[in-house]
Structures are given as C-alpha cells and as structure tokens.
C-alpha positions in Angstrom: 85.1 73.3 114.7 84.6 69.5 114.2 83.6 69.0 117.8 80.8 71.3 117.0 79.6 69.8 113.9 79.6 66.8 115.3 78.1 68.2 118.8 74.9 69.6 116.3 74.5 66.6 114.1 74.6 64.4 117.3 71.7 66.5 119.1 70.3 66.6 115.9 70.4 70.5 115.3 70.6 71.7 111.8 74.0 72.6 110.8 72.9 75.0 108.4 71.0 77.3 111.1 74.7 77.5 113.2 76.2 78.2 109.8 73.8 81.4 109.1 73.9 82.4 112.9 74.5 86.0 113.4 77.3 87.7 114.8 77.8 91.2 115.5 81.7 92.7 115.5 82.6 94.9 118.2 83.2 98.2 117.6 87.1 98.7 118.4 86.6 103.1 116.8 86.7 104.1 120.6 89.7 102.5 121.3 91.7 104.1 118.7 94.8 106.0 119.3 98.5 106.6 118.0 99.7 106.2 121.9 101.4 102.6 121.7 99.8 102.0 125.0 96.3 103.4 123.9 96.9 101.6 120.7 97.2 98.3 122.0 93.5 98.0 123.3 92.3 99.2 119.8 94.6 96.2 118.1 93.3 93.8 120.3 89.9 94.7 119.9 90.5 94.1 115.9 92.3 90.8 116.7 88.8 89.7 118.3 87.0 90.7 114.9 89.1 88.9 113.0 88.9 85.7 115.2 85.4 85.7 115.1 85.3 86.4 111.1 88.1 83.3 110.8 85.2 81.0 113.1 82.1 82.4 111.1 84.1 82.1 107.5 85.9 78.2 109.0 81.7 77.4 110.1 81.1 78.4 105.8 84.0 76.7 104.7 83.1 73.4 106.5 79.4 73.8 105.3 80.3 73.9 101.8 82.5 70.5 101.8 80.4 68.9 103.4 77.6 69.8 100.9 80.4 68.9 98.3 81.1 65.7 99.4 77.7 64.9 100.0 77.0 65.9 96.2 80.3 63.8 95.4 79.0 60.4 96.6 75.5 60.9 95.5 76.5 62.0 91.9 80.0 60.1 91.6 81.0 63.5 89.9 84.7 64.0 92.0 86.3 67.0 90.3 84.4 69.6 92.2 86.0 68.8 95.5 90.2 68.8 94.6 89.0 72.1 93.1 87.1 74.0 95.7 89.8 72.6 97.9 92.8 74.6 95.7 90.5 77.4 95.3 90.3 77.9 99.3 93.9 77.4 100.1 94.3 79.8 97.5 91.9 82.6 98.6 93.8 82.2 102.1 97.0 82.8 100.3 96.1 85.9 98.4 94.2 87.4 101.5 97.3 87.0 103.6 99.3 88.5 100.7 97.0 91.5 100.1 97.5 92.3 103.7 101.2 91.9 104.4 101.9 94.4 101.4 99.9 96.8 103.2 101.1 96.5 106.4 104.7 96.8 104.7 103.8 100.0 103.4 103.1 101.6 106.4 106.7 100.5 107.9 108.3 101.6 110.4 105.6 102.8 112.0 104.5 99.3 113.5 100.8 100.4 115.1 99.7 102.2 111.6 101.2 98.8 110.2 99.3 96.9 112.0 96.4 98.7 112.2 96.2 98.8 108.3 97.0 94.7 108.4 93.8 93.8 110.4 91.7 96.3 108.6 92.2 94.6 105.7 92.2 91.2 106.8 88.7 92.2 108.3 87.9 93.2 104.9 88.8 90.1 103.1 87.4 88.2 105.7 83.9 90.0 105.3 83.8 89.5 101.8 84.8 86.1 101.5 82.0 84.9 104.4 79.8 86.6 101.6 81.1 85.0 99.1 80.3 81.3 100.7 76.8 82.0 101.7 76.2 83.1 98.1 77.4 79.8 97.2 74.0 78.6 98.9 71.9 79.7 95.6 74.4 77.0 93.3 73.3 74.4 96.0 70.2 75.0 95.7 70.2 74.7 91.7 72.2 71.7 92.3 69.9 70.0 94.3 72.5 69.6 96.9 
C-alpha cells in the first residue's frame, strides 16, 4: 500500500481519486454449493471479495491518517491521531470477533462455518469503507 501512495504522489496523481476508485465484487452466488468440492470455488471466490474490501477499506484507512496528520502539524492539535488510531485497531478487533462467533455457531459443519464467517466479514468490511468515506464531510468542515 505504501508503494502505491508513494508511486501516486511521485507521478503526481491525486491520492484522493485512487482512494474513491470503484470496484465492483464478483459475484461468488453461482458457485454456491454444500458439495465440499463445489463449495470450495464458492469460498474462494468470497476470499477474493474480502481481499479486495481489506485493499479498498486499507486505501481509506491510509487516506484518513494522512489527512490527520496533515491536520496535526498544521493545527498542533495531537489528540486526534492516538485516538483514531485506537479506534481502528479496535473496529478490526470487534469485526473479527463478530465473525468468529458466527462461524462458531455454525460448527461442525465447517463450509456453512465458513461460509457464514466471510459473509459477515464482507459485511463489516462494506460498512466500515462507508463509514471512512463519510468521514470525508468532517474534513471538509475541518478545512483539512
């Protein structure tokens, strides 16, 4: 990821038009199927989703600390950024949480497990990539 920011700001591309770049998720509902070896093209197909939610929500992520630190050193103001950072490592632990219950539930039967694990981390991932562009608006009140 930091090859890329820095690949952008060198070329001098704005890093907020990669950040709002659109992606489209494959649609893994024709590849599901209780067969284990049926099953195994659907749970791969949801393990591409969810890589390419963690690269989209990561691209956010970085976005918002740099604006941060930017808004740090211009303002002098240095509380935002320990707290943003606790509030991330946070969401990550509640998200992987929220899942795992899930997927315990559906024990022993490992594909539904699994299945309902990356559905929901898909989920999560979804609405926390919302949840950082909405962060935009504050930046924009901010002056930022």
């Amino acid at each position: 990821m930091k090859k890329i920011i820095s690949i952008l700001l060198v070329l001098g591309l704005p890093f907020s038009s990669f950040a709002e770049e659109d992606f489209e998720l494959k649609d893994c509902k024709k590849h599901e199927s209780s067969h284990p070896e049926k099953a195994k093209k659907f749970l791969m197909c949801l393990d591409s989703n969810i890589n390419l939610l963690e690269r989209h929500r990561q691209t956010w992520i970085t976005k918002l600390l740099l604006d941060t630190k930017k808004y740090q050193s211009d303002t002098g103001n240095t509380q935002i950024l320990p707290i943003m950072e606790r509030a991330l490592r946070n969401q990550e632990e509640y998200m992987e949480d929220s899942c795992r219950w899930r997927y315990l539930l559906d024990m022993p039967n490992a594909t539904r497990s699994a299945t309902a694990y990356k559905n929901c981390k898909i989920a999560f991932l979804k609405a926390h990539i919302i949840e950082l562009k909405s962060s935009k608006v504050l930046k924009e009140d901010l002056n930022i």
